[in-house]
Kinemage of the C-alpha trace (Angstrom):
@kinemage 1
@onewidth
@group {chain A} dominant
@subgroup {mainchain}
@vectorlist {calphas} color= white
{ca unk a 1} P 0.000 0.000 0.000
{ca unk a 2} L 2.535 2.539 0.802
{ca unk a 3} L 5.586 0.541 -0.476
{ca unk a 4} L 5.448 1.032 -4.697
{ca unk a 5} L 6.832 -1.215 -7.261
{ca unk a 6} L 10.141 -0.520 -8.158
{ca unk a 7} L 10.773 -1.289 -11.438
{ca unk a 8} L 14.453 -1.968 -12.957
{ca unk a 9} L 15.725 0.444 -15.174
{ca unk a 10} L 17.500 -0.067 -18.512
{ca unk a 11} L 21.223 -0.572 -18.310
{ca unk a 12} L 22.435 3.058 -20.236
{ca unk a 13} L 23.917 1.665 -23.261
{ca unk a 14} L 27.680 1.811 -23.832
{ca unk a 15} L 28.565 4.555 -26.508
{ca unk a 16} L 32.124 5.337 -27.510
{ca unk a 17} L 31.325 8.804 -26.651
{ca unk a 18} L 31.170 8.335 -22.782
{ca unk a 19} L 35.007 8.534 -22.806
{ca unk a 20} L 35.105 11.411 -24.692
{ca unk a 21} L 32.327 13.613 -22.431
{ca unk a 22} L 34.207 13.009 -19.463
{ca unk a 23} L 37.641 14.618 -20.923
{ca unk a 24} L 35.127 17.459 -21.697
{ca unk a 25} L 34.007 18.065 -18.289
{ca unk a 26} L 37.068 17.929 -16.959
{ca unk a 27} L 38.875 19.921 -19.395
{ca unk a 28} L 37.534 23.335 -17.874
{ca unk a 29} L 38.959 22.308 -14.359
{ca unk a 30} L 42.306 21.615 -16.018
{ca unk a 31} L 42.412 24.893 -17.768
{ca unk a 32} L 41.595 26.803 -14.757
{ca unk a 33} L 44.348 25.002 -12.852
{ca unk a 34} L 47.014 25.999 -15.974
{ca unk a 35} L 45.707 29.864 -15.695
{ca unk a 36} L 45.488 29.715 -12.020
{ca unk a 37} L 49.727 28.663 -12.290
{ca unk a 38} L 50.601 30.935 -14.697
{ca unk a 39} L 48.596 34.081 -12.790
{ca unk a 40} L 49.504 33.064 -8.772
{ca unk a 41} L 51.887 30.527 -8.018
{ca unk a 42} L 54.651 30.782 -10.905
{ca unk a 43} L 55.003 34.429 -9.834
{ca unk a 44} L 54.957 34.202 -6.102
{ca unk a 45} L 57.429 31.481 -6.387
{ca unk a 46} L 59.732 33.863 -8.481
{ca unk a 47} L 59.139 36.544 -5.845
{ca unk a 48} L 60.608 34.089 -3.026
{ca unk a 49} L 63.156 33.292 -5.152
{ca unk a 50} L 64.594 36.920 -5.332
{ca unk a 51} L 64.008 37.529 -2.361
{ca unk a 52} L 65.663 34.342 -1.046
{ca unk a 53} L 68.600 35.790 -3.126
{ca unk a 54} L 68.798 39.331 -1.699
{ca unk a 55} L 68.452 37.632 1.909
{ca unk a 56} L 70.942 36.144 1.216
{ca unk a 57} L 73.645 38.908 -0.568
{ca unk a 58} L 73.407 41.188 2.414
{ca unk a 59} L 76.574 42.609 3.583
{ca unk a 60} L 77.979 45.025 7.027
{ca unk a 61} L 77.017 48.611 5.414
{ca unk a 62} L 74.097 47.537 3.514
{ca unk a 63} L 71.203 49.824 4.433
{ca unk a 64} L 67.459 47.912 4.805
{ca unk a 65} L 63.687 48.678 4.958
{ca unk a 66} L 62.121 45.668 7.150
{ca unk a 67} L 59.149 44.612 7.099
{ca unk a 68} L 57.784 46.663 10.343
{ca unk a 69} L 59.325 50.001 8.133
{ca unk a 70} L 62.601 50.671 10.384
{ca unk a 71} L 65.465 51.629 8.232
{ca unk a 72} L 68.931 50.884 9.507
{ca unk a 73} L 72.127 49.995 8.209
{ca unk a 74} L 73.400 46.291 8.876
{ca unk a 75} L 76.123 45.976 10.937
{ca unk a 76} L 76.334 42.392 12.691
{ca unk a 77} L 75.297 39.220 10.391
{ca unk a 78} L 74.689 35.941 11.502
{ca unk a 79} L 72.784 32.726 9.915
{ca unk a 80} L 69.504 33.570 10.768
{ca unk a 81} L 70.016 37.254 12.699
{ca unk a 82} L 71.331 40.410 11.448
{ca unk a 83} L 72.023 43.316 13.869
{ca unk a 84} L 70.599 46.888 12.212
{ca unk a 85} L 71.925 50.337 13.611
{ca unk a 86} L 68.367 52.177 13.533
{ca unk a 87} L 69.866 55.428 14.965
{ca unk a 88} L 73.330 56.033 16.350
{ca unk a 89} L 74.213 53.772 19.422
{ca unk a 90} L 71.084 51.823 18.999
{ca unk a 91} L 71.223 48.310 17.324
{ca unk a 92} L 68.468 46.198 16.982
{ca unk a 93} L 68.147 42.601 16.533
{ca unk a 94} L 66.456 41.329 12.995
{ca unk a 95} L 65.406 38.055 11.378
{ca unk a 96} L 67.298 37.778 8.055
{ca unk a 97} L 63.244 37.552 6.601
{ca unk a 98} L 62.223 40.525 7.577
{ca unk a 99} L 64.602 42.620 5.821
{ca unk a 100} L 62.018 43.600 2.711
{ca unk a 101} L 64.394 45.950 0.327
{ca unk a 102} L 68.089 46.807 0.580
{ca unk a 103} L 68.178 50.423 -0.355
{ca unk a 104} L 70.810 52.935 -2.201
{ca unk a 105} L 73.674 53.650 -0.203
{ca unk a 106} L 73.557 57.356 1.203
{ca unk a 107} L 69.273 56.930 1.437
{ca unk a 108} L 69.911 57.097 5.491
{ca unk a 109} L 71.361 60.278 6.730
């Protein structure tokens, strides 16, 4: 009474075509993973790279920018510490990573 037939449905016949409709639906995820590359991650991973590189090319003289926008000049280096002179007398203690941009000699006075 409240329990209906169920009736067996047709097996979906096997076309050569079935193959070829699942590339298609798939293909848009695949393209947006090959923009998604090309736009984000290749370029951030080129960005740690010179960065990486900069890191590591500082030098005693060098004057920084960190990344919390004190400007000093680097006068202590050490594998994962740098000491900055942000005024005279006054050295501060750095992570090598937060050094954002070495700047032109002569831009502290």
């Amino acid at each position: 009474m409240f329990i209906s037939s169920a009736f067996a449905q047709a097996a979906p016949a096997a076309a050569g075509g079935d193959m070829q409709s699942s590339f298609m639906s798939l293909l848009p995820l695949v393209l947006m993973f090959v923009v998604l590359y090309f736009v984000m991650i290749r370029p951030q991973m080129k960005r740690q790279k010179e960065h990486r590189a900069m890191v590591e090319a500082l030098a005693k003289g060098d004057e920084v920018a960190t990344a919390g926008g004190m400007l000093g000049r680097v006068t202590k280096l050490g594998d994962t510490y740098l000491g900055v002179e942000v005024a005279p007398g006054v050295e501060v203690q750095i992570q090598r990573t937060a050094v954002v941009q070495v700047l032109p000699k002569g831009s502290i006075k």
